[in-house]
N, C-alpha and C positions, 0 to 999 in steps of 0.2 A: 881373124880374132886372135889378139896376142893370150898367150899362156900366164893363167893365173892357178893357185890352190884349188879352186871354184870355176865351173865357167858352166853356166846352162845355154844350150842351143835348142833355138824355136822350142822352148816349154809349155805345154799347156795341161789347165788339170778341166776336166770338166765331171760332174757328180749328176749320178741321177740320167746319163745319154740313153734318149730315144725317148723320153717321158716326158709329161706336161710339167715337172716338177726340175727340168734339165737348168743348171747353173754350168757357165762356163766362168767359171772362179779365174784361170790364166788361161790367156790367149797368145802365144806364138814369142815368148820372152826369151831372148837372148842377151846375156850379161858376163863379163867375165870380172872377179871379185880375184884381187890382188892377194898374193900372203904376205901378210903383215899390216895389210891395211883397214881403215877402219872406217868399213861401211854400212851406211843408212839406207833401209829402204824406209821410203816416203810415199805417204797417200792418204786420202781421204777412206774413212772404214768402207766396208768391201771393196777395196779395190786391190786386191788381192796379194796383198803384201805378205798377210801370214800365212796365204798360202804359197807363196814364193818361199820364203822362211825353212816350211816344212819339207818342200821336196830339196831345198838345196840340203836340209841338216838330215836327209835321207829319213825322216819320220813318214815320211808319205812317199804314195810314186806316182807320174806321169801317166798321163792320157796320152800325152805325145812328144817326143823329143830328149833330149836327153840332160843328165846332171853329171859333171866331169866332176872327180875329188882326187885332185895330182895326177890326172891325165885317167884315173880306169871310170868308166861311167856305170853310175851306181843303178841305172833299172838293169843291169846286166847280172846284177849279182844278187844269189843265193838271199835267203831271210837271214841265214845263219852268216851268210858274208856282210850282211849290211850291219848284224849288230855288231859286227868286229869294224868295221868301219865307224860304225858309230863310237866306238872305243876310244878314236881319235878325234874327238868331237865334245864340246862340252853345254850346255842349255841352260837354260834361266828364261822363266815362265813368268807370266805377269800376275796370276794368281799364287805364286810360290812355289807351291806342290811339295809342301813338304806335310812331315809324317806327325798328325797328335801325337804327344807324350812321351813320344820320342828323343831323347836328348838331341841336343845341335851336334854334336859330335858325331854319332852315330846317322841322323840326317842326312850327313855332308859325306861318308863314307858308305852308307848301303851298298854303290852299285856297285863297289867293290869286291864285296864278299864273295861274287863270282869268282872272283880271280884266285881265288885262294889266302888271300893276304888275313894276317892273324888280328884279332883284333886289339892286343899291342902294338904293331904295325899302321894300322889305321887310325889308331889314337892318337899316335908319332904324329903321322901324316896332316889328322885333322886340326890338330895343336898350333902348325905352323902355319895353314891357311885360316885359320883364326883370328890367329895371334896377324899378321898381315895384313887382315880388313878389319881390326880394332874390335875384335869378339871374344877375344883372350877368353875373359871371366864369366862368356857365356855359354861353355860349354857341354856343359851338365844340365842345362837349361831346357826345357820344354816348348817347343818355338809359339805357344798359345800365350807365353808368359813373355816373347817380345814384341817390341812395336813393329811399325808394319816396314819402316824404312832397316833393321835388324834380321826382320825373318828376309826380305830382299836381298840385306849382303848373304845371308845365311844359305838363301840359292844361288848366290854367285859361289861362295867359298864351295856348294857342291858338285860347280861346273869346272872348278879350277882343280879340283883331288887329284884328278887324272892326266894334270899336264895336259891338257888339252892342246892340239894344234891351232884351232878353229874354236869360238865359241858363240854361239847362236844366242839372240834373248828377243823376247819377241813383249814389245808394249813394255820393256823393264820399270819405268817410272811409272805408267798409268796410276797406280792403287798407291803411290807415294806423294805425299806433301811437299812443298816447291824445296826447303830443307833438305828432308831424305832425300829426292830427286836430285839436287845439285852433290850431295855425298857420292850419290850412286854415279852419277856422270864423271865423276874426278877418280873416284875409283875404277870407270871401265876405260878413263885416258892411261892410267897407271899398267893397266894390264897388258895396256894394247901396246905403251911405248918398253914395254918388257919383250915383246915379240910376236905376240898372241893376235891372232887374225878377228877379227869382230864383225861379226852380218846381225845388227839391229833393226827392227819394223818398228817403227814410232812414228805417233804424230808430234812430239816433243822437243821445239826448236830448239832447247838444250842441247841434246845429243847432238842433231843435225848439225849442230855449229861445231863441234868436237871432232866431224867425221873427213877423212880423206876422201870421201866419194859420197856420194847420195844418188842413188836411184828413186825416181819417182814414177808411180804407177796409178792409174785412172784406169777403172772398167777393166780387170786384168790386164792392161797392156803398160807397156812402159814406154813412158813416156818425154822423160828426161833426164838425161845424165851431168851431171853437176860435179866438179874435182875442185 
């Protein structure tokens, strides 16, 4: 298996083992995901894409096997090690998950506030990846008070604050209109021919046409690789 950013060997997640209620969500996935490239996992729902998603973006962990992130494999580390990992990592949810009444600005920069950065610095910050996904004037804004293809960039600009390596989006078009959806897909070609690594789970032949690789997965297994 050649060396990629990413590379999971015989993955699998199963929930609920030993019980009549047991799901084996991934079955035995090995994939090695490029940096810099811009890949799709594909599948019919449950077939266990977002949960491939989760253990590669280290939000979850393996039943069995392992998830590499520039060669250290992340069931190896710490809780406290994974969210510094996760540090170099950026996400975008298909529900949003952003904050009521919360300004978009401050939205896009929360996870920051860990780090210490002032909220001058954060403002800078959020200003520019605004102003870059065409939100400039919505900063001060309340994400209740945008539309649903805006609150969408609004979770990308707050996957992108941190410079991210890698960034994960799981079903991004689902809850968008074929419009926003084609925004959103020319927006995550922009990101990705900037240098930014992209692992997408959609059923959305949009993306899929956009992507350097596609993995396609059936009954947790995978099943096809496509470049």
């Amino acid at each position: 298996m050649n060396s990629g950013i990413l590379e999971a060997e015989s993955l699998s997640r199963v929930y609920h083992p030993g019980t009549s209620s047991e799901v084996r969500a991934l079955n035995g996935v090995s994939l090695v995901i490029p940096g810099g490239g811009y890949v799709v996992l594909a599948g019919p729902s449950g077939s266990g894409k977002t949960t491939l998603l989760s253990l590669l973006g280290a939000l979850d962990r393996p039943t069995s096997g392992h998830v590499k992130f520039s060669d250290r494999k992340l069931d190896e580390c710490s809780d406290v090690e994974l969210a510094r990992q996760r540090r170099r990592m950026g996400f975008v949810f298909q529900n949003f998950s952003l904050i009521p009444r919360l300004p978009v600005w401050e939205n896009i920069t929360y996870p920051q506030i860990p780090r210490g950065l002032s909220a001058a610095k954060r403002r800078q910050a959020a200003d520019g990846v605004l102003s870059r996904l065409g939100l400039a004037a919505k900063a001060d804004v309340p994400p209740e008070e945008l539309s649903g293809g805006e609150q969408q960039r609004v979770a990308v600009a707050r996957a992108l604050i941190g410079d991210p390596e890698v960034i994960f989006a799981d079903e991004p078009t689902s809850n968008l209109d074929r419009r926003a959806a084609t925004e959103l897909a020319a927006i995550l070609q922009e990101i990705n021919a900037g240098g930014t690594t992209l692992v997408v789970s959609t059923h959305d032949t949009l993306l899929a046409e956009s992507a350097s690789l596609v993995f396609t997965l059936e009954d947790g297994r995978l099943v096809d690789e496509t470049a």
